[in-house]
C-alpha positions as CSV (number, residue, x, y, z in Angstrom):
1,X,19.4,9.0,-5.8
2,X,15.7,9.9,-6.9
3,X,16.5,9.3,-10.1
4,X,18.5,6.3,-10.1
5,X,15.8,4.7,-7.7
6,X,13.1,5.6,-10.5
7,X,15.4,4.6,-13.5
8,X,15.4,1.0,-11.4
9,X,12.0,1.2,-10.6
10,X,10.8,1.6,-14.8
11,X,13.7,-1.4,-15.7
12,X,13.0,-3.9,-13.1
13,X,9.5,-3.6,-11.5
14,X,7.1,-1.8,-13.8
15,X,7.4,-5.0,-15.8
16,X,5.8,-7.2,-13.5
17,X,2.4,-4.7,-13.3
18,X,-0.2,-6.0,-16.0
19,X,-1.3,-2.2,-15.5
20,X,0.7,0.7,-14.1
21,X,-0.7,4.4,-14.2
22,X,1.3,7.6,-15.0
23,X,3.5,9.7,-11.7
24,X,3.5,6.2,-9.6
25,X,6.5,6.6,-7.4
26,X,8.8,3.9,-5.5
27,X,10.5,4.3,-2.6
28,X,13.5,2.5,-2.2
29,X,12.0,0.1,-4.8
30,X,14.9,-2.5,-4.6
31,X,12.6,-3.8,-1.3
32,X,9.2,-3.5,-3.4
33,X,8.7,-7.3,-4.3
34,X,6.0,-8.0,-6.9
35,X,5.0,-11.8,-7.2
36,X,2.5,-13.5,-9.7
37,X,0.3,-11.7,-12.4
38,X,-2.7,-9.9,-12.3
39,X,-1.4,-7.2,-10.0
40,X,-2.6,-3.4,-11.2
41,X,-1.9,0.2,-9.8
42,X,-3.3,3.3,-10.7
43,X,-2.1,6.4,-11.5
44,X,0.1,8.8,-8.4
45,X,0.4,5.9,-6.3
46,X,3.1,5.7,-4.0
47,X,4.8,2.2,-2.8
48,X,7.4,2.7,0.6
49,X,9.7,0.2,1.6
50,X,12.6,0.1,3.8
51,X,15.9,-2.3,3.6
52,X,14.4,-4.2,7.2
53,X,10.9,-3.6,5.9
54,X,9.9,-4.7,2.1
55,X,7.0,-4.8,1.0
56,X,5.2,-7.5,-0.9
57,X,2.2,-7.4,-3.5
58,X,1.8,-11.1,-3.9
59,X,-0.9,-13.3,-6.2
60,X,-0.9,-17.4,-5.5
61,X,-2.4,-19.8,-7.6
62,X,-4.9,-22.1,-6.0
63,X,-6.1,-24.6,-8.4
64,X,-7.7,-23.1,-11.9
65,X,-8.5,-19.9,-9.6
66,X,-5.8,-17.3,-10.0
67,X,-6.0,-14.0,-7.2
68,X,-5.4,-10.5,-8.3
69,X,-4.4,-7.1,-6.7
70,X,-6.2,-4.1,-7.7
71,X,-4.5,-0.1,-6.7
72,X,-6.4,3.0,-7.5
73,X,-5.4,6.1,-8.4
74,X,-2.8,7.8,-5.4
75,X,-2.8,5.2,-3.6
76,X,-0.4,5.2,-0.4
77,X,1.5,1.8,0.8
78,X,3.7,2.2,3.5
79,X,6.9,0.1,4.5
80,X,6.0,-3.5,5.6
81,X,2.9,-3.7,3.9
82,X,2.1,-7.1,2.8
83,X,-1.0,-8.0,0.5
84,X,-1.3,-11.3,-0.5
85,X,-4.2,-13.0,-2.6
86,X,-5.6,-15.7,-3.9
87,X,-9.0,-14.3,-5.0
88,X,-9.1,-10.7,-5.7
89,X,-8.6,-8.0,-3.2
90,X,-9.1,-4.2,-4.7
91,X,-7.9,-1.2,-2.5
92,X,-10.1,2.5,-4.2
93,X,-8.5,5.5,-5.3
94,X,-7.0,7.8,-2.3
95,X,-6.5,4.8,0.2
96,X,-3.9,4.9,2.5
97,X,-2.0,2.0,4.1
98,X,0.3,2.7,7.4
99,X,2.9,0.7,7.8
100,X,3.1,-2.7,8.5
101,X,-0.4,-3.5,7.4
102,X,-1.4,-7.3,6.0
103,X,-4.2,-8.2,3.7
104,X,-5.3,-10.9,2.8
105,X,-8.2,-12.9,0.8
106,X,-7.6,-16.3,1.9
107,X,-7.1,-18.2,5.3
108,X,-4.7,-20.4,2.8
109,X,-4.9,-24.0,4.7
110,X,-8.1,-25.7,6.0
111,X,-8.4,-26.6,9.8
112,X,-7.9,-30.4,9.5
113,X,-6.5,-30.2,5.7
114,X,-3.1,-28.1,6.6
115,X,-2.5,-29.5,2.5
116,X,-5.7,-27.4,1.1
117,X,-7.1,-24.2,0.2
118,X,-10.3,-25.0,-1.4
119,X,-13.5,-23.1,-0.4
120,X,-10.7,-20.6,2.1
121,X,-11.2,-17.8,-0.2
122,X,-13.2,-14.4,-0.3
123,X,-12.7,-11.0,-1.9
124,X,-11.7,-7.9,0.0
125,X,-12.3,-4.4,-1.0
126,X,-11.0,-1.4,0.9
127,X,-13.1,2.0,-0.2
128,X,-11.9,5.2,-1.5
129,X,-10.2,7.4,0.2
130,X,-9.7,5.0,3.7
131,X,-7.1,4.9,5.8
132,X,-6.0,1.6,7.2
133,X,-3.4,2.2,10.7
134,X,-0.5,0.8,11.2
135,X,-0.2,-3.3,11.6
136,X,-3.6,-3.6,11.1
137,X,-4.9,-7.2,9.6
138,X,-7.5,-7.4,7.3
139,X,-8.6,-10.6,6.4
140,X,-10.8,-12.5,3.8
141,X,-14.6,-11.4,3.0
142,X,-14.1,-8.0,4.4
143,X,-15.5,-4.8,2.7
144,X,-14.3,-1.3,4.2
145,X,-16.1,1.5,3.2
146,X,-15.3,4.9,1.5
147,X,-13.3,7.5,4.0
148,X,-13.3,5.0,6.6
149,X,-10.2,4.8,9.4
150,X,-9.5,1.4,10.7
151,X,-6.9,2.3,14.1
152,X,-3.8,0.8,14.0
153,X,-3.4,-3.1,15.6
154,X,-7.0,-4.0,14.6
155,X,-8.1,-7.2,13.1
156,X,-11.0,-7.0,11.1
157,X,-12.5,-9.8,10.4
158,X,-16.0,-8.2,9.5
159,X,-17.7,-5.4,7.2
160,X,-17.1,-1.9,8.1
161,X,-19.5,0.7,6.8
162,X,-18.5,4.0,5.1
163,X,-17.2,7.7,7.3
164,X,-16.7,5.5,10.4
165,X,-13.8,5.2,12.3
166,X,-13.6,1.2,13.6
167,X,-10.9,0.2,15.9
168,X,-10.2,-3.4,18.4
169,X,-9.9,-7.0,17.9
170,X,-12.1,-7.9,16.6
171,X,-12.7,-4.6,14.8
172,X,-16.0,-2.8,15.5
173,X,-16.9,0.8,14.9
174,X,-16.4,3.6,17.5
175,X,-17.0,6.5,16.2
176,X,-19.0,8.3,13.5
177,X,-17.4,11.2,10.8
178,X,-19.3,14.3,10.8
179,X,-20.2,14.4,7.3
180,X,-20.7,18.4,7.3
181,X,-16.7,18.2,7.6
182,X,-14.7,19.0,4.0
183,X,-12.7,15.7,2.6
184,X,-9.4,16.3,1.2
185,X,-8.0,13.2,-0.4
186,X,-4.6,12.7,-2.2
187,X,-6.6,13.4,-5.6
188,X,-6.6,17.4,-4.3
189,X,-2.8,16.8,-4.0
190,X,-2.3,15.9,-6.7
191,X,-4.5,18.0,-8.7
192,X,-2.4,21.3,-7.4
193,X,0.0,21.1,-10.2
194,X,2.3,24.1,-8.7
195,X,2.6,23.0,-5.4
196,X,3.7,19.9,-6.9
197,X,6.3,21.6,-8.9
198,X,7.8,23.6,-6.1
199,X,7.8,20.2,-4.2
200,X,9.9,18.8,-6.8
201,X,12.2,21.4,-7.2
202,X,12.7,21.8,-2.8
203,X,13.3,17.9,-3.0
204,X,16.0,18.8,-6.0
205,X,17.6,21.4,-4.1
206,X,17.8,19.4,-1.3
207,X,19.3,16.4,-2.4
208,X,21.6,18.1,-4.5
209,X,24.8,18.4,-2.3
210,X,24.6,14.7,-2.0
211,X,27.0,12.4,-3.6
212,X,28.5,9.0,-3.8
213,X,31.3,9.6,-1.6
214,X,29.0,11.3,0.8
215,X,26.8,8.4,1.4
216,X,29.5,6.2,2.2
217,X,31.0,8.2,4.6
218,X,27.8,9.2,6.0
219,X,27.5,5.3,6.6
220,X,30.7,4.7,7.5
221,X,31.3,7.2,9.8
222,X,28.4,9.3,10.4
223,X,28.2,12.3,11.9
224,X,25.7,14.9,13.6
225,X,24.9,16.3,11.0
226,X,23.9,13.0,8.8
């Protein structure tokens, strides 16, 4: 199935990148949508998506202005994620997005003009190596820093500062990271070229007994063991 799903992956959505880097990897890309241009992803980075949860990369059009996405290197996007822009958001290498987080540079309609977007707009840039929870809301303007957790449910609506962890509604910081602490990003994974292998060949081994047949009777009639 790993193959199949990355055979899919290089037909039907590496197309629609303007830039894709080497070793990015789709989960169950069939619910990956990728709408508009100008929408980049480095190299290693990993898009999830479940069949109830897709997830969406999508650029709008809003006059002569045209948004773009921007993924480092191993970047991490979860099932459910949805970034949508109009101006330019750009997440850094080594960012991680939980599940069911939204981003977004624009408020998209006015207050009294529900038909306009004009002057809505602002750039967002999450940092390097941060780590955004699950069904948090980021929204237009906003700037996280490097290392940076934002705790899952939060709506930021302002800056966060770098080696912070920020949590609430609206956001604010509660905490500060030691900085005498070691960070290990997805880079160090990455970089470890045998564990990587022996990953690969686990995953191999594993999936190995698996088969047509056996996926439609797993879903059919499942059992315990499934």
């Amino acid at each position: 199935m790993g193959r199949r799903s990355d055979r899919w992956a290089r037909r039907w959505l590496h197309p629609q990148f303007d830039a894709i880097g080497d070793g990015c990897a789709f989960i169950n890309p069939r619910q990956v949508e990728i709408i508009g241009p100008n929408v980049r992803v480095g190299a290693n980075a990993h898009i999830n998506a479940e069949p109830t949860r897709p997830t969406r990369l999508c650029v709008w059009f809003a006059g002569e202005r045209v948004g773009s996405i921007t993924l480092g290197d191993n970047v991490l996007v979860s099932p459910g994620v949805r970034i949508i822009s109009s101006f330019a958001i750009t997440i850094g290498s080594n960012a991680m997005l939980a599940s069911d987080v939204y981003i977004s540079d624009s408020d998209w309609h006015g207050i009294y003009d529900r038909t306009s977007e004009a002057g809505q707009a602002a750039p967002v840039s999450i940092g390097e190596n941060a780590w955004i929870g699950f069904g948090a809301i980021i929204c237009k303007g906003v700037t996280i820093g490097e290392n940076s957790i934002i705790g899952a449910g939060s709506v930021v609506t302002k800056d966060i500062p770098a080696n912070v962890i920020a949590a609430g509604n609206p956001c604010r910081v509660v905490r500060q990271l030691d900085p005498a602490q070691p960070m290990r990003t997805r880079a160090d994974f990455f970089a470890d070229t045998a564990a990587l292998a022996a990953l690969d060949r686990l995953d191999r081994a594993i999936l190995k007994p698996n088969s047509l047949l056996g996926h439609w009777r797993a879903k059919w009639f499942p059992g315990a063991k499934d």
